[in-house]
Each structure stands twice: as C-alpha cells, then as structure tokens.
C-alpha positions in Angstrom: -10.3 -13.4 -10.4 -11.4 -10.0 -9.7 -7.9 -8.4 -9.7 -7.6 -10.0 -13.2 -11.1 -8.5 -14.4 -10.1 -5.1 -12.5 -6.5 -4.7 -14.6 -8.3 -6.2 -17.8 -10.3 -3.1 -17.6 -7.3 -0.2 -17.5 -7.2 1.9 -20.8 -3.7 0.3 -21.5 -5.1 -3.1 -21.9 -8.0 -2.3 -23.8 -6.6 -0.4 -26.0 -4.3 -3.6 -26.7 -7.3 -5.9 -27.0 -8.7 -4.0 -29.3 -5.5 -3.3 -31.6 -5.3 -7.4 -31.2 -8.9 -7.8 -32.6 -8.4 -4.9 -35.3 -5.1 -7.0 -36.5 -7.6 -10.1 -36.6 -9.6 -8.8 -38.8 -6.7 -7.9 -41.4 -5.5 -11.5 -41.6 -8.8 -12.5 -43.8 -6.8 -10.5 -46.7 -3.8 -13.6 -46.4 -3.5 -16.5 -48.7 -5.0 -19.3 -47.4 -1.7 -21.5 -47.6 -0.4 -18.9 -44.8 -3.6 -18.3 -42.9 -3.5 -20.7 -40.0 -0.1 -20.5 -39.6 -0.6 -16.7 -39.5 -3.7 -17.1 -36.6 -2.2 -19.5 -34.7 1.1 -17.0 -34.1 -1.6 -14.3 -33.6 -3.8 -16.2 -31.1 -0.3 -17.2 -29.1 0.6 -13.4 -29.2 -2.6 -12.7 -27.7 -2.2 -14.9 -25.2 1.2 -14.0 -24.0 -0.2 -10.4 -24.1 -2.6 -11.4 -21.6 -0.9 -13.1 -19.6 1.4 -10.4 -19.6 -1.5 -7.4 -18.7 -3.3 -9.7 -16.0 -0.4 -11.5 -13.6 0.8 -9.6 -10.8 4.1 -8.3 -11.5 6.2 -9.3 -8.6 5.2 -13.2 -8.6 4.7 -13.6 -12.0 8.1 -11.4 -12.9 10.0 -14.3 -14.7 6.7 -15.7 -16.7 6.0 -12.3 -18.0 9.5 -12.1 -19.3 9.5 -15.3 -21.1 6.0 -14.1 -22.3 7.4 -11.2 -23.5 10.3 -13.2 -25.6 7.4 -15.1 -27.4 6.2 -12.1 -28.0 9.0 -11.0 -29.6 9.7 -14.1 -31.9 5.8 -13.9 -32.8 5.9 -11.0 -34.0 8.8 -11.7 -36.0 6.9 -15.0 -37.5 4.2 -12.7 -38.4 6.6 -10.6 -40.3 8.0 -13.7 -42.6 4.2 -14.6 -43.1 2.9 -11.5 -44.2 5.9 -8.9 -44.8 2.9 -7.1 -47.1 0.0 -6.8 -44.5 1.5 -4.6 -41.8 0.7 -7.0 -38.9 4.1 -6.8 -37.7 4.8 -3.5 -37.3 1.5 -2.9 -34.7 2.8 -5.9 -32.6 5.8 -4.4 -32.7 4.4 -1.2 -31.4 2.3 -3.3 -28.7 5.6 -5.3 -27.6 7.4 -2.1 -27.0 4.4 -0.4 -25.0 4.8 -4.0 -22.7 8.6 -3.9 -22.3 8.6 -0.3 -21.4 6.6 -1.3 -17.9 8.7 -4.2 -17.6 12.1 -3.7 -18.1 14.6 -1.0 -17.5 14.8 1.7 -20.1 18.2 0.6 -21.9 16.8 -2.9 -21.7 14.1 -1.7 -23.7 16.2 0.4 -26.4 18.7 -2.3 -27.0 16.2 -5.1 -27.3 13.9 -2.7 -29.7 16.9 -2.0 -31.8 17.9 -5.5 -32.2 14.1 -6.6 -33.1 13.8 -3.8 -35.6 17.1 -4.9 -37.0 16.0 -8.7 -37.7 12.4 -7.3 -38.8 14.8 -4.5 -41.2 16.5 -8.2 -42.9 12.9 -10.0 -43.3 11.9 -7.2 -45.6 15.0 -7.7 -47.0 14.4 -11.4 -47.8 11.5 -11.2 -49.0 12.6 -8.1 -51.4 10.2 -5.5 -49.7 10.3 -1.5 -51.4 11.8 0.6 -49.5 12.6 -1.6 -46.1 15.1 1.0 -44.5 11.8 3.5 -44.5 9.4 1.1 -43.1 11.5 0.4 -40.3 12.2 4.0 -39.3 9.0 4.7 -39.5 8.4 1.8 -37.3 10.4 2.9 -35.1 8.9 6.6 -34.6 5.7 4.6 -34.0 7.6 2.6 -31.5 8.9 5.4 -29.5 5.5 7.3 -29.5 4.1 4.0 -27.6 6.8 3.7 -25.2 7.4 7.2 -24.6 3.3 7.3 -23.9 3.5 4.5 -21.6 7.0 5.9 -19.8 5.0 8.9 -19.0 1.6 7.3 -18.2 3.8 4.9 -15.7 5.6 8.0 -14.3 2.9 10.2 -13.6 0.7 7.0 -12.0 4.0 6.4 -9.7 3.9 10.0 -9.0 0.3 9.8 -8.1 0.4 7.0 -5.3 3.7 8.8 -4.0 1.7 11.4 -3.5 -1.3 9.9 -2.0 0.8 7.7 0.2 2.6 11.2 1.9 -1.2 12.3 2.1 -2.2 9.3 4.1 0.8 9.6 6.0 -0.2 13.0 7.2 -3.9 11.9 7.8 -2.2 9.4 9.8 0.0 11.4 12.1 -2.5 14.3 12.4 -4.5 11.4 13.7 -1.8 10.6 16.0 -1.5 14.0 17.4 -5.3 15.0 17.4 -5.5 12.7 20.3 -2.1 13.0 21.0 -3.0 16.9 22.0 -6.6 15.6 23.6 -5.3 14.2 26.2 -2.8 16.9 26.6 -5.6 19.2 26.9 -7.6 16.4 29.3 -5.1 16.3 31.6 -4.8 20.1 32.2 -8.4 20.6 33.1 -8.2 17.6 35.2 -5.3 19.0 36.9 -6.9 22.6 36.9 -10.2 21.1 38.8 -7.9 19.1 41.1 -5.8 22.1 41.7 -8.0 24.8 42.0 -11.9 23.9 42.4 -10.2 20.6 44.7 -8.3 23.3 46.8 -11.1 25.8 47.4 -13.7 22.9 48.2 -11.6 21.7 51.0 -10.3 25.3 52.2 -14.9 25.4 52.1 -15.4 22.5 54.0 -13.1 23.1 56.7 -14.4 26.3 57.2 -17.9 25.1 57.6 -16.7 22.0 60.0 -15.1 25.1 61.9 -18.5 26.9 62.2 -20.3 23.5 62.7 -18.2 23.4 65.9 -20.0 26.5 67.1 -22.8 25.8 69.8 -25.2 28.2 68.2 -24.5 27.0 64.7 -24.0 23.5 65.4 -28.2 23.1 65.5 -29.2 24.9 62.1 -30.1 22.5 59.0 -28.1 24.5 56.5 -24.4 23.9 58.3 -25.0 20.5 57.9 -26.6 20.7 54.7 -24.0 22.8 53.2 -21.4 20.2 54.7 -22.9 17.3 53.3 -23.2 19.4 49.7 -19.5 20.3 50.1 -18.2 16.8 50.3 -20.4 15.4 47.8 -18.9 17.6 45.2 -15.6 17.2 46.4 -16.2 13.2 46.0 -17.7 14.1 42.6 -14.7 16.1 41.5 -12.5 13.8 42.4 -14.2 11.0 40.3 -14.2 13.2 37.2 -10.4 14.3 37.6 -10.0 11.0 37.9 -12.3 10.0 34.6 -9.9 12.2 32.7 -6.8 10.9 33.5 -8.1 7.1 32.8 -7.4 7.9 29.1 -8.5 5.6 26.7 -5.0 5.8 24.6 -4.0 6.9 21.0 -6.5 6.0 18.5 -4.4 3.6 16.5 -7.2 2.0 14.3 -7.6 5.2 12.8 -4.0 5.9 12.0 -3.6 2.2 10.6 -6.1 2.3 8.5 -5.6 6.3 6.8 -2.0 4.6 6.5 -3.5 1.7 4.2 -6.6 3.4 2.1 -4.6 4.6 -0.7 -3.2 1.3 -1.3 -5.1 -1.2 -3.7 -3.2 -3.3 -3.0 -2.8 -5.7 -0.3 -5.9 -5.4 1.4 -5.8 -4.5 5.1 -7.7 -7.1 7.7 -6.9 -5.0 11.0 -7.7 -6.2 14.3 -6.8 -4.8 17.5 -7.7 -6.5 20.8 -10.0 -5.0 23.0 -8.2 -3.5 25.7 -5.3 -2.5 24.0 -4.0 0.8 25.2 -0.9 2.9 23.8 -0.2 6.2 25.7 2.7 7.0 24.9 3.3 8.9 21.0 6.6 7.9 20.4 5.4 4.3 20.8 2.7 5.6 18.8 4.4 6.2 16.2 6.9 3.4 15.7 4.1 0.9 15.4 2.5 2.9 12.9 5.8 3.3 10.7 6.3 -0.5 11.1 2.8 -1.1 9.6 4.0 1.1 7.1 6.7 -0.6 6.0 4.8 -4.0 5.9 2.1 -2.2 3.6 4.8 -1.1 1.4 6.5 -4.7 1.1 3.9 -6.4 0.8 2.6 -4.3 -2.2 6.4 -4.1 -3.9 7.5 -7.5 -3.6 5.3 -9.8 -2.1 2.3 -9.8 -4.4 0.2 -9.9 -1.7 -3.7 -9.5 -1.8 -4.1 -8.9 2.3 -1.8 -8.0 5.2 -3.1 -9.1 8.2 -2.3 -6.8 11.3 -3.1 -8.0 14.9 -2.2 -6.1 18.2 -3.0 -7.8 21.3 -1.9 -7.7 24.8 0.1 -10.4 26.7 1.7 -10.7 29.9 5.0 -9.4 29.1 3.9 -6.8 27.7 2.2 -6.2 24.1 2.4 -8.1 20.6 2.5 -7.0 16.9 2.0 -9.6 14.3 2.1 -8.8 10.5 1.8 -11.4 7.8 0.8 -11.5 4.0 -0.5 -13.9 1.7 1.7 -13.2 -0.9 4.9 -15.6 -1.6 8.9 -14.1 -0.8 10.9 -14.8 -3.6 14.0 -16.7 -2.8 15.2 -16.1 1.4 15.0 -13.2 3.5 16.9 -10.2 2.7 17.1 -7.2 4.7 17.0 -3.5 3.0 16.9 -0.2 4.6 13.0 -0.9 5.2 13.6 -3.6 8.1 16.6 -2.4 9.1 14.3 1.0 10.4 12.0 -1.6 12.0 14.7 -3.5 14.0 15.8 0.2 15.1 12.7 0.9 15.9 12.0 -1.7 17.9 15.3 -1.9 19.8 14.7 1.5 20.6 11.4 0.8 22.8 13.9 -2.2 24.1 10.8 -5.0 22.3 11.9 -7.8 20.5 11.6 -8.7 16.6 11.3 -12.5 14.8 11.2 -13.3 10.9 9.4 -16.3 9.9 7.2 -17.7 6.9 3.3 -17.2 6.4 1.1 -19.9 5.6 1.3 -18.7 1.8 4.9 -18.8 2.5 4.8 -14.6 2.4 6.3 -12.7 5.1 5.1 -12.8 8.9 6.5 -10.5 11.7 6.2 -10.4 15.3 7.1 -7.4 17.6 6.9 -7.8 21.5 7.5 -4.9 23.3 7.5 -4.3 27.1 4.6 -3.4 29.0 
C-alpha cells in the first residue's frame, strides 16, 4: 500500500494524472450521443494507466503489457469518437512516455509508428483537414515524451549505479578499517609480549638473583619489587592476550552500507551473537554474496524484504538469504550465482537452492569452521 502511494507520488505519474484530469475536462465540449461512450474509454485508460504507474515491474511485467495494449486500442476509440477534440493525440503522447519505460527502444518505435498510422486512417475516415500534418506533429510531441522519459530513465539508472559502487566502497572500507585494526592490535600485542614481556622477566630474575643474597634477602623492597614485577608481568600478559581475542570483522556494518542505497527490498539483518569472521577473504565473499541477493531480489524478484541470517552451527557457520518476492518460472542460473557457487567452493562451504514461503528465492551457505 505504501509502495503504491510512494510511486503514485513521482513527477512522472503526476504529471499523467493530471494530463488525465485536464483531458476530462475537455470531454464536456462532446455531443451527448458520444459522451459516455467517450468517458467510459477515458475512465478505462485511466485505469490501465494506473495500473501501469503503481505495480511493481518484475511481477506485474505481463499485466502491464496487456494494460499497455488497452491502452493503445483506447486511445484509438477516443480518436473515432472525437477525431475534432484532440483527446487522442495527448494519450497518445502519454502511451508513448509508458512504453518507453517498458519496452525496448525498437519496440517502442515500431509499435508508435503503427498506432500513428491507424490514428493517420481515422482522420482519414472521418474526412479530417490536413491529417498527414496532425500526425507528424503528433509524432514530434511523441518523441519529445519519450525522448524525456529515455533520459529521465537513464540518468536515474545512472544514479543508483552510482550510489551502489558508493556503498560498495563504504562497504569494503568497512571491511578493511577493521581489517587493518586488528592488524595494528596484533603488533602492539606482539611488541608488549616481545619487548616489555622480555625485559620484565630479564627484571625479575635479576631481582630473585639478589633476593638470594643473605644481606638482601631481609629488606622489604626486594620482595616488594619482586612481587610488583610479577604482577605486571601477569597483567601484561592478560592484556596481550585481550588483544589477540579479537572480536572479528564488523560484518553488520558492511551488510547494511551494502543495502542502504537500495529502496528496494528492505533489509531485515540478523546476525547471531557470537558469530566471529577473522579472516578478510571470508569477509569478503559473504559480503559479495549478500550483494548479489540484494541485487536479485530488487531486478527480478519484486521483493519488498531480504532476509539475511548468519549463525553458528557445529560444522561450522550458516548463511541463509530469502525474499518475499515470487521467481518467475524455475531457477535459472546467470553470471550472478555462478560468482556465488565460486565463491563458495572456494572457502570449500556448501550451497542449496530452494523456494521461500512467498515462493521467492531462499539460499543457504555452510561453510567450515
């Protein structure tokens, strides 16, 4: 409900809607033998258009062609009703703006071409002035719309390219901020273990050899300085060994920069507590495998949420992915999962296929511990 309230609200649409409603308003000027015909194809086209702005494109793909036909032959109608009110010409500019994020460009130019020809013979029939120069015209208002709408599209597609490379980044330099962390964690612990470790013992032997000196052996600062000497050798040792109990890569972080630029699906994340990953290049193949999911699930899915969970077990540690959205027809395996079953081959895990309860697309990745 709120998706369809959130597209009924982009510029494209309104600007529809209100071309629809401005179009209304002409049709008082018809004869009344003509007029409810006339509404009733106008009230349809406005329906189809709808249905058309507000359905998710990859489930509702084949409706929104056959909307898109209706639209077509409405249109048309209109033109037989009222070859002297204009009303077919703007839906005609309207249907072309549609098809244009629908189809494929020479889908688009044929199918124009043909409509402008049957609309070029119903201002022939019904003895119109001039009908060759309405329809060219036509058709430079035609190709204004979908050139506008070609370009709109292309520089939108350009912009969530470009924010998903950003979060991309924002997710690896997540990845290696920690990555270098611990880097940088384990060097001091291994300087203090080396080197403060080292002289502390080199100390404390000293001062056990001058405790074994009869003279020495009786004054209350040997012993005090040997008790001070292995309490902070006993403390460094616990904080060498506090830094090297790291608490892993910060994946939660990286999963979710992966998925903000995304409106769509929605990403419910959880990761079980206790769930460790050390290693980057394991890191990183879970991350590109979430990736790929996202990307799915927004292209062909039509999913609202991906659901990630990452838990341990006892062989090791599990990945599940599913979406609510619905797979059209059965699995079929691009470039996208074959770089997953790569992936995970490569860290020697295990991948499985199945069906969501929404009958969208789950995945499970078990890799070793």
């Amino acid at each position: 409900m709120w998706t369809s309230l959130t597209r009924l609200r982009e510029p494209m649409t309104l600007a529809g809607v209100f071309t629809l409603a401005a179009v209304a308003l002409g049709l008082r000027f018809l004869p009344a033998e003509v007029l409810p015909a006339a509404t009733g194809a106008l009230a349809a086209y406005a329906v189809a258009f709808l249905l058309l702005a507000l359905t998710p494109e990859p489930a509702w793909h084949r409706c929104k062609l056959i909307a898109l036909a209706a639209m077509a032959g409405l249109a048309l109608l209109l033109a037989s009703l009222t070859p002297r009110l204009g009303v077919a010409q703007v839906l005609l500019v309207i249907w072309v703006a549609c098809a244009v994020n629908l189809m494929s460009p020479r889908w688009v130019v044929g199918s124009a071409l043909l409509l402008n020809a049957a609309f070029y013979a119903l201002m022939l029939r019904h003895e119109f002035g001039a009908p060759l120069t309405m329809t060219l015209i036509n058709m430079g208002f035609q190709a204004l719309a979908g050139l506008c709408v070609h370009y709109a599209r292309r520089a939108e597609d350009s912009r969530d390219a470009l924010a998903r490379v950003n979060a991309d980044l924002l997710a690896t330099r997540a990845l290696l901020a920690d990555s270098a962390r611990d880097a940088e964690r384990l060097r001091v612990a291994r300087e203090l273990h080396d080197v403060a470790g080292h002289k502390l013992t080199a100390m404390k032997l000293n001062l056990r050899a001058l405790a074994s000196d009869p003279t020495l052996a009786a004054r209350d600062e040997v012993r005090i300085a040997q008790q001070l000497s292995t309490e902070l050798l006993d403390d460094i040792r616990s904080v060498v060994q506090a830094m090297r109990d790291s608490r892993g890569l910060d994946l939660q972080t990286a999963i979710r920069a992966l998925a903000a630029p995304l409106p769509r699906p929605a990403l419910a994340l959880h990761i079980e507590e206790g769930v460790k990953v050390d290693d980057p290049a394991v890191a990183e193949s879970l991350l590109r495998i979430v990736q790929e999911c996202l990307t799915n699930a927004a292209r062909h899915a039509g999913a609202e949420t991906l659901t990630v969970s990452l838990k341990n077990e006892e062989a090791g540690m599990h990945l599940r992915i599913e979406d609510d959205g619905r797979m059209k027809g059965g699995m079929r395996e691009g470039n996208g999962v074959s770089g997953i079953r790569e992936r995970v081959a490569a860290l020697g895990g295990e991948l499985e296929f199945g069906t969501s309860a929404t009958g969208g697309l789950r995945l499970d990745v078990r890799l070793p511990a």
